[in-house]
C-alpha positions as CSV (number, residue, x, y, z in Angstrom):
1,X,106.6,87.4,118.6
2,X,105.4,84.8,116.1
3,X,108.2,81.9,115.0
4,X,108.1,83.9,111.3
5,X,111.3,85.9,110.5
6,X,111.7,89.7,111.0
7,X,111.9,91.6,108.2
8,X,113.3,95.2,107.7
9,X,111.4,98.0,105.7
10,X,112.9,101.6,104.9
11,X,110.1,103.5,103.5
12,X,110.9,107.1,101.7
13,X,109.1,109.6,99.5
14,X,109.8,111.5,96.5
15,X,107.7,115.3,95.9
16,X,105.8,117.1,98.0
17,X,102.3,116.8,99.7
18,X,101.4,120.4,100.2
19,X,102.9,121.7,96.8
20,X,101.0,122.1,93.5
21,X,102.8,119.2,92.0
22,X,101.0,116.3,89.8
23,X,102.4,113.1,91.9
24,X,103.6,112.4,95.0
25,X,105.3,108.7,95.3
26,X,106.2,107.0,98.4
27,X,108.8,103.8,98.1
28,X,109.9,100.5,100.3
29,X,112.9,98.4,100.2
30,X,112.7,95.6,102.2
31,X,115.2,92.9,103.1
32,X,115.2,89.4,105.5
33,X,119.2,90.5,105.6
34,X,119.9,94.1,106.3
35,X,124.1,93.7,106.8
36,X,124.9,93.6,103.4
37,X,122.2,95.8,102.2
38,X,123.6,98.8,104.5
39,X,126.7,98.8,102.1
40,X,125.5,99.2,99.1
41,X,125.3,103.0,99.1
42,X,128.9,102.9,100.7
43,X,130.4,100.7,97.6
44,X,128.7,102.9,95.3
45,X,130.3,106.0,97.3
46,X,133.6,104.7,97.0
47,X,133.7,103.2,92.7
48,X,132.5,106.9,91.8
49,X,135.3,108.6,94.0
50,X,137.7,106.2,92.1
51,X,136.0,106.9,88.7
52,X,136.3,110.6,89.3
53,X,139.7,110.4,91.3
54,X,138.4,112.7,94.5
55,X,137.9,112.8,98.0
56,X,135.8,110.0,98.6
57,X,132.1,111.5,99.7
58,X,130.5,110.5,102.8
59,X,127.1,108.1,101.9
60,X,125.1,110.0,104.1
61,X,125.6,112.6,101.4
62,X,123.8,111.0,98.6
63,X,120.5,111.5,98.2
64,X,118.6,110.8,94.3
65,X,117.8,114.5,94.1
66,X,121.6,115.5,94.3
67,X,123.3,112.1,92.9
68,X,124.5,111.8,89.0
69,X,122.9,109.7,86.6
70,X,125.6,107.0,86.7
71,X,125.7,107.2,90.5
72,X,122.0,106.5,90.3
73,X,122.4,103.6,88.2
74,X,125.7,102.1,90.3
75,X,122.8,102.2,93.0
76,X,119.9,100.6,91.4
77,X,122.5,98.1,89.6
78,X,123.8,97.0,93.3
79,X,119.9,97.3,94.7
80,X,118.8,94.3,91.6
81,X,121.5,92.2,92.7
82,X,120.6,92.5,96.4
83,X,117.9,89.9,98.5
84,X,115.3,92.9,98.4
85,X,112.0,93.4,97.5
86,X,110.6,97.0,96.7
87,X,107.3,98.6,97.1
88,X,105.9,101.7,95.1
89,X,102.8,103.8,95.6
90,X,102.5,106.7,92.7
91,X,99.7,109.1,94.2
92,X,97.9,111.3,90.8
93,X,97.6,114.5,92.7
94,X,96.6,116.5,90.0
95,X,98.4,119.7,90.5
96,X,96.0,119.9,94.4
97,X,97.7,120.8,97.4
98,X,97.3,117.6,100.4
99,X,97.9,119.2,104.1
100,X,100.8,118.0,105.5
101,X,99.8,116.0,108.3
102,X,100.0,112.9,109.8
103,X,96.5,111.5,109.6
104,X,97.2,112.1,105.6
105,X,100.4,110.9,105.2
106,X,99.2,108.0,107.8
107,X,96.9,107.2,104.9
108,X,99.9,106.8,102.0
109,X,102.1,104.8,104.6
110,X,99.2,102.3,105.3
111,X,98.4,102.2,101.5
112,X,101.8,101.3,100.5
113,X,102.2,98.8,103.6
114,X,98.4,97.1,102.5
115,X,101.0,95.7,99.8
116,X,103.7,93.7,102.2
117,X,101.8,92.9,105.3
118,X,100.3,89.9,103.9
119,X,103.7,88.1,103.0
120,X,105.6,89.8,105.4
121,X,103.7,89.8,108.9
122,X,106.4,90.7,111.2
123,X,108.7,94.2,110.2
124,X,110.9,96.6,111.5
125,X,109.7,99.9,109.8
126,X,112.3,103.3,109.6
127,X,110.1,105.9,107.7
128,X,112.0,109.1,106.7
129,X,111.6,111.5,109.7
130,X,109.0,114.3,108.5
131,X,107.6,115.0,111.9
132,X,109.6,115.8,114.8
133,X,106.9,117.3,117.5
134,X,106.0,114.3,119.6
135,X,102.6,114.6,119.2
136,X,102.8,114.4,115.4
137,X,104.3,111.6,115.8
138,X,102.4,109.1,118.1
139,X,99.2,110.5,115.6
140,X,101.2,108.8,113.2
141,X,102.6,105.6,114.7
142,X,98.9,104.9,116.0
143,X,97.3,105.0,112.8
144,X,99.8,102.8,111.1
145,X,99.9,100.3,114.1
146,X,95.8,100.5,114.4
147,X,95.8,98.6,110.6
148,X,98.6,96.0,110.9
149,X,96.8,93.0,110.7
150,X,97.0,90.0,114.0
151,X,98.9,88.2,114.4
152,X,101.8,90.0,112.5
153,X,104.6,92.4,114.6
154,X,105.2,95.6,113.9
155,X,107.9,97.8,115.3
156,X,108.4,101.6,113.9
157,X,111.4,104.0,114.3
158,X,111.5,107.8,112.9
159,X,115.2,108.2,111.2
160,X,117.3,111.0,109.4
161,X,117.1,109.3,106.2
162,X,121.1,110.1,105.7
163,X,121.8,107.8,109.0
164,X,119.3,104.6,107.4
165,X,120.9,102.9,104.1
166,X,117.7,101.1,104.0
167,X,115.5,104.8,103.9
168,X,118.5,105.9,101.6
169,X,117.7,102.6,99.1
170,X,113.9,103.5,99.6
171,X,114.9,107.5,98.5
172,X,116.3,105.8,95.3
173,X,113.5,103.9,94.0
174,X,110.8,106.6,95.2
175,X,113.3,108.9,93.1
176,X,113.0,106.9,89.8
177,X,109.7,105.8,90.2
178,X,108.5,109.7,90.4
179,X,111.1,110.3,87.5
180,X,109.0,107.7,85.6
181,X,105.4,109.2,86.4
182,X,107.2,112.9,85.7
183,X,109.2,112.5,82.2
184,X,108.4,109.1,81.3
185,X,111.8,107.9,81.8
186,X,112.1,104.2,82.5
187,X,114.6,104.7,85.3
188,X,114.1,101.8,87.3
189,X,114.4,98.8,84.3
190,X,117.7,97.7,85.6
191,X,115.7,96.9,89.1
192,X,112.5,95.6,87.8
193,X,112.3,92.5,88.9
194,X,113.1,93.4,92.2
195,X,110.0,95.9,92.4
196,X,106.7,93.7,93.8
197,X,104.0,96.0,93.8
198,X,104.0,99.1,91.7
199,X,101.0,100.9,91.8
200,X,99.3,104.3,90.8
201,X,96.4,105.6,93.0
202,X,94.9,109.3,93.2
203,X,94.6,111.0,96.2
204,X,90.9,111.4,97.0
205,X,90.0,107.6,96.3
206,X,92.8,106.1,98.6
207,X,91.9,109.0,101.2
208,X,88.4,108.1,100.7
209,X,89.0,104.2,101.4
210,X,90.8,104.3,104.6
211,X,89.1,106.9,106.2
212,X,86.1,104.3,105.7
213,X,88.5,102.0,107.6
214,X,89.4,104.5,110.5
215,X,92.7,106.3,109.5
């Protein structure tokens, strides 16, 4: 271990790989101090089940696909005024289908992590659990570990993203940023400044350049 701090990094997508969609966006949120980040979802939880006077929801059930507007922006709100940094990676996949794989989703995760590993050396990666079959996922872990750049640390743990606040926070900015590439809507203003690298990429030319590189 180098004497640099550890950070943490939930990483999350938003659309599908293998549909006919036109983007795919994978999202980071990363923070030096995960203990108060893990409650933001939770405060949010518990202000909308006072707004709406119900049974309080459990966190693990929110999710940007199922959450209202105004929970979304409680969220984001509470994200901007966080110590986090967030990463974006908009993939143009013009309506083509990408196998779901590892090797090719490998490819997006090492994209999106080409933006942190420079100022952050040494992380503690959860990515959203896609894969389940071992095999899957050691393809996986070994072509993200094979690019991580000496002398930096890298550890990586496959989660349920309703168990990871930190994959949860990641769901919400992939969420707005695909909103954004979809319908135009500026859904992530309130959380700009916290959003680092923001990026748009197609598909065959980041494939193209890592395969180059070995993934």
């Amino acid at each position: 271990m180098t004497a640099r701090k550890l950070a943490f990094l939930g990483v999350d997508e938003c659309g599908s790989l293998s549909a006919e969609a036109e983007w795919f966006v994978l999202a980071g949120v990363l923070t030096y101090a995960p203990g108060p980040i893990q409650r933001i979802i939770r405060r949010a939880a518990v202000a909308s089940s006072r707004r709406l006077k119900r049974t309080r929801h459990a966190p693990s059930e929110f999710k940007w696909s199922n959450a209202s507007l105004r929970f979304r922006q409680d969220v984001l709100l509470r994200l901007a005024a966080a110590e986090v940094e967030a990463f974006g990676l908009t993939i143009h996949k013009a309506h083509r289908r990408i196998d779901d794989v590892p090797e090719n989703y490998a490819v997006l995760v090492v994209e999106l992590l080409s933006a942190v590993w420079a100022k952050h050396p040494n992380i503690a990666l959860k990515i959203d659990r896609r894969y389940t079959a071992p095999g899957q996922i050691a393809v996986l872990d070994t072509q993200i570990y094979r690019h991580w750049p000496p002398p930096g640390v890298l550890s990586i743990e496959h989660v349920d993203s309703q168990r990871s606040p930190l994959v949860q926070l990641a769901d919400f900015v992939a969420g707005g940023l695909y909103a954004g590439a979809k319908t135009g809507a500026n859904a992530l203003e309130v959380v700009r400044g916290r959003i680092s690298a923001d990026w748009h990429g197609s598909w065959p030319e980041i494939k193209q350049r890592w395969t180059k590189r070995g993934v």
